[in-house]
C-alpha positions as CSV (number, residue, x, y, z in Angstrom):
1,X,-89.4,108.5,51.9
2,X,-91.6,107.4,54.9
3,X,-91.1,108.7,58.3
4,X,-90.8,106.0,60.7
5,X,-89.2,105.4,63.9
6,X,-85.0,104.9,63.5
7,X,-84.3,101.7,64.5
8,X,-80.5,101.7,66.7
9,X,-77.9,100.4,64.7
10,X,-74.2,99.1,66.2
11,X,-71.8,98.0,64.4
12,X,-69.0,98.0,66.9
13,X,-69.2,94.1,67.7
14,X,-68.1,93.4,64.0
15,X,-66.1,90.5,64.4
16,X,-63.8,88.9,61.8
17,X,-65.3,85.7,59.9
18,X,-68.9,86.3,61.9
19,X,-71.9,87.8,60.8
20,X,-73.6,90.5,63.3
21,X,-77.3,91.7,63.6
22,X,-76.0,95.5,63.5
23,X,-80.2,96.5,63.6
24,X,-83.1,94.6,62.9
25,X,-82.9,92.5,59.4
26,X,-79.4,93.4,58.6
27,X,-76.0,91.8,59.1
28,X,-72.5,92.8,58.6
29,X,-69.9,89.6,58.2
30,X,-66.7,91.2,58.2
31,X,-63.4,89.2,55.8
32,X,-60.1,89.6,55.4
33,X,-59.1,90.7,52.1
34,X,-56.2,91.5,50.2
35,X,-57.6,93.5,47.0
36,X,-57.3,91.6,43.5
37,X,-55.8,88.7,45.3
38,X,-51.9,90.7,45.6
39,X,-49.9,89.7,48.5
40,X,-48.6,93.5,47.8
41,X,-51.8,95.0,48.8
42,X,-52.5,95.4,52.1
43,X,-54.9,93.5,54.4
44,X,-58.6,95.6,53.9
45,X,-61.8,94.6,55.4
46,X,-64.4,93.3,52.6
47,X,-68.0,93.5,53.7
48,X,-70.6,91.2,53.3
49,X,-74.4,92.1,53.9
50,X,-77.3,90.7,54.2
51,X,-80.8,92.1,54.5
52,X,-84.3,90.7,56.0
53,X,-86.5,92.4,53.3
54,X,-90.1,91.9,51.8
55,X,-90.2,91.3,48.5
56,X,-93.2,93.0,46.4
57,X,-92.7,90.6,43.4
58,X,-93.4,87.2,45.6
59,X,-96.6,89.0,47.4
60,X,-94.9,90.8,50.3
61,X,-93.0,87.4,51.6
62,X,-90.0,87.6,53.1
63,X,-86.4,87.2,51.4
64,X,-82.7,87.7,52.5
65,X,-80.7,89.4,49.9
66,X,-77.0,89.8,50.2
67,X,-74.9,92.6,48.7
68,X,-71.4,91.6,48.2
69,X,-69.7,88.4,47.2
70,X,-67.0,87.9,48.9
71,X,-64.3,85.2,50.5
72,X,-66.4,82.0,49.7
73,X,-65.6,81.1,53.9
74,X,-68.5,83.8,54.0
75,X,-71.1,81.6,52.7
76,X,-71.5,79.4,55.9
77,X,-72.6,82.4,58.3
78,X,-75.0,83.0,55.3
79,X,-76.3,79.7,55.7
80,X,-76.4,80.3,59.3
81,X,-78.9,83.6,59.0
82,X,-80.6,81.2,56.4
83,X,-81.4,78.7,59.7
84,X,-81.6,80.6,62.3
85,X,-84.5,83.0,60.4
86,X,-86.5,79.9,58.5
87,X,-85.4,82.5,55.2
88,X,-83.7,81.6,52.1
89,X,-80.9,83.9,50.3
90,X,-83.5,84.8,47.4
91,X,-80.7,87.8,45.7
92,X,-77.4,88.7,45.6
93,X,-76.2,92.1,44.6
94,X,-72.9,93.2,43.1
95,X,-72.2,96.4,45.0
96,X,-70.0,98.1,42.3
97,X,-67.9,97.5,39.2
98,X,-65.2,96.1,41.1
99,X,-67.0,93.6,42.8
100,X,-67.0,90.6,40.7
101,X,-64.4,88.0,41.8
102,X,-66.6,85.7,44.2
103,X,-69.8,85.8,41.8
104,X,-70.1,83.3,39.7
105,X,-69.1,80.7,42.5
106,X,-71.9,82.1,45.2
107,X,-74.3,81.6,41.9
108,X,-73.2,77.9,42.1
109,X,-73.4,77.7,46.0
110,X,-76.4,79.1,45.9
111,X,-78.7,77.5,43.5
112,X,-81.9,79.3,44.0
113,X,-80.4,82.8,44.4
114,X,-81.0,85.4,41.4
115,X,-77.3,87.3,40.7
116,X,-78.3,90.8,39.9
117,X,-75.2,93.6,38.6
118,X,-75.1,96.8,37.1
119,X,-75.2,97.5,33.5
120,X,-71.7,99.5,33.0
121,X,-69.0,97.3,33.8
122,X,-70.1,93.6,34.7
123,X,-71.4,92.4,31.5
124,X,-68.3,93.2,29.7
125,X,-65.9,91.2,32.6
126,X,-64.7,87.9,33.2
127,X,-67.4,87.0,35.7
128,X,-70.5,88.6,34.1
129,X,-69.3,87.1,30.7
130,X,-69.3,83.6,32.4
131,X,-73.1,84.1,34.0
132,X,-74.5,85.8,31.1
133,X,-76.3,82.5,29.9
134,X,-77.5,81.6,33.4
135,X,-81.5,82.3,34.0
136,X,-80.3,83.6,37.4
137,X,-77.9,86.4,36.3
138,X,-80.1,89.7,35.5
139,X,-78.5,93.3,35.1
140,X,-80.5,95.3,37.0
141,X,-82.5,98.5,35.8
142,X,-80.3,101.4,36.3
143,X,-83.1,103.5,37.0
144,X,-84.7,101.7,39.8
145,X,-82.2,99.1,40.6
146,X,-84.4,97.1,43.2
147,X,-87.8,98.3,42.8
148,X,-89.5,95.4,45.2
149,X,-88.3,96.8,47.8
150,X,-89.3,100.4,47.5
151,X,-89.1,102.1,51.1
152,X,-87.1,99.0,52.7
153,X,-83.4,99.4,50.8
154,X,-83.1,102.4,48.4
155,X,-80.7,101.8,45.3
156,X,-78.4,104.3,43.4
157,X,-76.9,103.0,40.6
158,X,-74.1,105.4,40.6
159,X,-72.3,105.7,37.1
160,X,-70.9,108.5,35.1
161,X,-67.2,107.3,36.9
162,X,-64.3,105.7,35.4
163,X,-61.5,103.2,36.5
164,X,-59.4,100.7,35.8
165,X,-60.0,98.4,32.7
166,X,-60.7,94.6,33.5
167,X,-57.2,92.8,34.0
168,X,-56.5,89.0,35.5
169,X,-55.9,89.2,38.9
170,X,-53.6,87.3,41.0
171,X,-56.5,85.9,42.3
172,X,-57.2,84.7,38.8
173,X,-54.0,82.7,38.3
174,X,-51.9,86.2,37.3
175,X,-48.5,86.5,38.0
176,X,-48.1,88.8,41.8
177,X,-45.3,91.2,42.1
178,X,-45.1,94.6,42.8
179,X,-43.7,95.2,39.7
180,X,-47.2,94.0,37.8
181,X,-48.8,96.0,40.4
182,X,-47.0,99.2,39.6
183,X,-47.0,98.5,35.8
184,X,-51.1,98.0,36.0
185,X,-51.8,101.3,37.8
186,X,-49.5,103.2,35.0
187,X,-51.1,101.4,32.5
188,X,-54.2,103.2,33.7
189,X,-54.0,106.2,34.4
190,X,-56.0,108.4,34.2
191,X,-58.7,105.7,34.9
192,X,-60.8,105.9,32.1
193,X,-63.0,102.6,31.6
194,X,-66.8,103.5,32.6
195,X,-67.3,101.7,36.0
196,X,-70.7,101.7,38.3
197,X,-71.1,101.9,42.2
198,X,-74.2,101.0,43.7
199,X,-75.3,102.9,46.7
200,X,-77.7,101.1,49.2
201,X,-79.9,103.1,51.8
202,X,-81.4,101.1,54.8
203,X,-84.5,102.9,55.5
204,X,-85.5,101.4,58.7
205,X,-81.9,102.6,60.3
206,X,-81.5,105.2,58.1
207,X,-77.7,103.7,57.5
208,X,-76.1,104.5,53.7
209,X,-72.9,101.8,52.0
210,X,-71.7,103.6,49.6
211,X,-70.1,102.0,46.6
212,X,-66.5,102.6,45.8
213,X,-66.5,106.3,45.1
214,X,-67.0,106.6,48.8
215,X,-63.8,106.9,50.9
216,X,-62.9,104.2,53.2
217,X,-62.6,105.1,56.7
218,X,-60.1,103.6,58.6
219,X,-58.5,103.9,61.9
220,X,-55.3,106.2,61.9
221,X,-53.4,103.2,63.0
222,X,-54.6,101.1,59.7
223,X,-53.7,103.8,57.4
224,X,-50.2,104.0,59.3
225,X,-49.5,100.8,57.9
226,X,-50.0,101.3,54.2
227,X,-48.0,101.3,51.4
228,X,-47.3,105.5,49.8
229,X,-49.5,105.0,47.2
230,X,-52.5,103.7,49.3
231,X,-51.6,106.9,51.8
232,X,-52.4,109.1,49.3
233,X,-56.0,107.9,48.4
234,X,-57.5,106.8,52.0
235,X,-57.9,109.3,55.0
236,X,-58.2,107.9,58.9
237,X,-61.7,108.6,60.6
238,X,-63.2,110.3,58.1
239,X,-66.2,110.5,55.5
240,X,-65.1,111.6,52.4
241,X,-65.2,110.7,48.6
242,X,-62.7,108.9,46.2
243,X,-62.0,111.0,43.5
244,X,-58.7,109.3,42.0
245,X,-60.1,106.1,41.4
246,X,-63.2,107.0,40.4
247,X,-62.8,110.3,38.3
248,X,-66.1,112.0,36.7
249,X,-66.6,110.9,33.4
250,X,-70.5,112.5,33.0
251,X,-70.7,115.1,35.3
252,X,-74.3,115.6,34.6
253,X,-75.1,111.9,35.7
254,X,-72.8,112.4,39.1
255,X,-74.9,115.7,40.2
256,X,-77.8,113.7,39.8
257,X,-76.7,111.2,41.9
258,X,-75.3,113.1,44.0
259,X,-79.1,115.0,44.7
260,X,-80.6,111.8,44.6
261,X,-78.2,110.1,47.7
262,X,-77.6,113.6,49.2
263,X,-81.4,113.4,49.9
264,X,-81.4,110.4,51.8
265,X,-81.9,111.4,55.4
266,X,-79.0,109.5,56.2
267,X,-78.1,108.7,60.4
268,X,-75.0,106.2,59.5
269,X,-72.7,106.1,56.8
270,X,-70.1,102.7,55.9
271,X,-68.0,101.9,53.0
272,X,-67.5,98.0,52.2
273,X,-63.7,98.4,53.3
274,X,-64.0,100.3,56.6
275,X,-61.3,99.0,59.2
276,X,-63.2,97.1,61.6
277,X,-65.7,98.2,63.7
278,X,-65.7,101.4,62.2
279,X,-68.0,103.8,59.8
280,X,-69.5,106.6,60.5
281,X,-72.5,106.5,63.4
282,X,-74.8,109.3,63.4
283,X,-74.2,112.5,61.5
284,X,-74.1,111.1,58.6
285,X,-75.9,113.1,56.1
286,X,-74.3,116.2,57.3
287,X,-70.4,114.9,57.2
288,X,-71.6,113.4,53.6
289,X,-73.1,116.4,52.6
290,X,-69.7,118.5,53.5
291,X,-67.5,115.5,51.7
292,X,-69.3,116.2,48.0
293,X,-69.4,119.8,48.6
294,X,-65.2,119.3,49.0
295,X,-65.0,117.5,45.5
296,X,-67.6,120.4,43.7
297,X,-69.1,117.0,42.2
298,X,-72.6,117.9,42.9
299,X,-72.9,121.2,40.5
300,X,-73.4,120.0,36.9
């Protein structure tokens, strides 16, 4: 990894709706979401991204890339970044198993963007069934995930974890209730269906978004306000790892990943669904570092 100077990053103008230069080349746009759709889950942030990158397949040239596909109102600060740098959205990157919803209608927003996902779970979904015979859907390499931009944005494609099977959301047109809700977690647990979380390293901030085996941090007053069962998962001001959701199925591949991310040397730390404003700034490969040691994940 190259040593260069850390460039500052701030994310404590994230604004609902907007998207904000947090450093140089990267923006946050924070959205209101309600997970699957459910009026019964509670209101969580959902992250958008999107990176000024070079791209060493098109001869160095700049791209944007964005990493998250979320509430389609999202799209018009993209097209914003789009004008205001002179760059078009070349790639958009599904972040983890779960994040799937939005894709297939950025890919038709977006005509010249390539969709790239991980191999585990996407293909065998709703959404990556419907963009498998596009010549812009491509599952990515889980080996080296983005390769052209090697010392820019790291990748770790990080599988060997289960969770839930594929089900129609309300957001799909399912019936919402608590009841369903309560009925689907049952259903499945423990969470067995192999799932993949991809874990993106900013070099130039040295700034890590873990996928969705990474805890979200929240304020103490946003974790006041959720239901029981979302009490028991989430923690307030914290870094720590998901272990429920996202049990070990391959415990050889997670230490592995685990050395691989753990190696990173990591100033900042986010998940997608931190409350707003919030993460964790500086420190970051130390409090990470203490969080896997917690869960004995990174001893194979």
């Amino acid at each position: 990894m190259p040593s260069t100077k850390i460039s500052p990053f701030d994310i404590s103008g994230e604004t609902w709706g907007k998207a904000v230069e947090t450093t140089p080349g990267l923006w946050v746009i924070a959205t209101r979401h309600h997970p699957a759709g459910s009026k019964y889950n509670p209101e969580i942030n959902n992250r958008c991204l999107v990176f000024r990158l070079n791209d060493a397949s098109a001869a160095g040239q700049p791209v944007l890339l964005i990493a998250n596909a979320v509430d389609n109102a999202a799209m018009t600060e993209v097209r914003r970044i789009e004008q205001d740098t002179g760059l078009k959205a070349k790639y958009l990157i599904a972040p983890g198993a779960g994040h799937s919803l939005h894709l297939a209608e950025w890919h038709d927003a977006f005509p010249d963007i390539m969709v790239l996902a991980g191999p585990a779970r996407i293909p065998r979904v709703a959404a990556g069934k419907k963009l498998a015979g596009s010549s812009r859907f491509r599952i990515f390499d889980q080996e080296d995930p983005l390769p052209m931009f090697k010392g820019q944005l790291e990748a770790v494609n990080f599988d060997g974890l289960g969770g839930f099977k594929e089900i129609q959301t309300p957001y799909e047109g399912a019936h919402d209730s608590m009841f369903a809700m309560i009925k689907t977690m049952l259903r499945n647990m423990p969470p067995k269906d192999p799932h993949d979380e991809l874990w993106l390293y900013h070099v130039a901030s040295r700034t890590i978004f873990g996928g969705e085996n990474l805890g979200w941090n929240l304020g103490r007053k946003e974790r006041a306000a959720m239901n029981f069962m979302m009490k028991m998962m989430l923690k307030a001001e914290e870094v720590y790892i998901m272990t429920g959701p996202r049990p070990v199925l391959d415990k050889g591949k997670v230490a592995r990943h685990w050395a691989l991310i753990l190696a990173w040397p990591a100033e900042n730390i986010f998940s997608y669904h931190d409350t707003l404003g919030m993460g964790q700034v500086g420190g970051a490969q130390g409090a990470l570092r203490a969080a896997v040691g917690k869960t004995k994940q990174a001893a194979a």
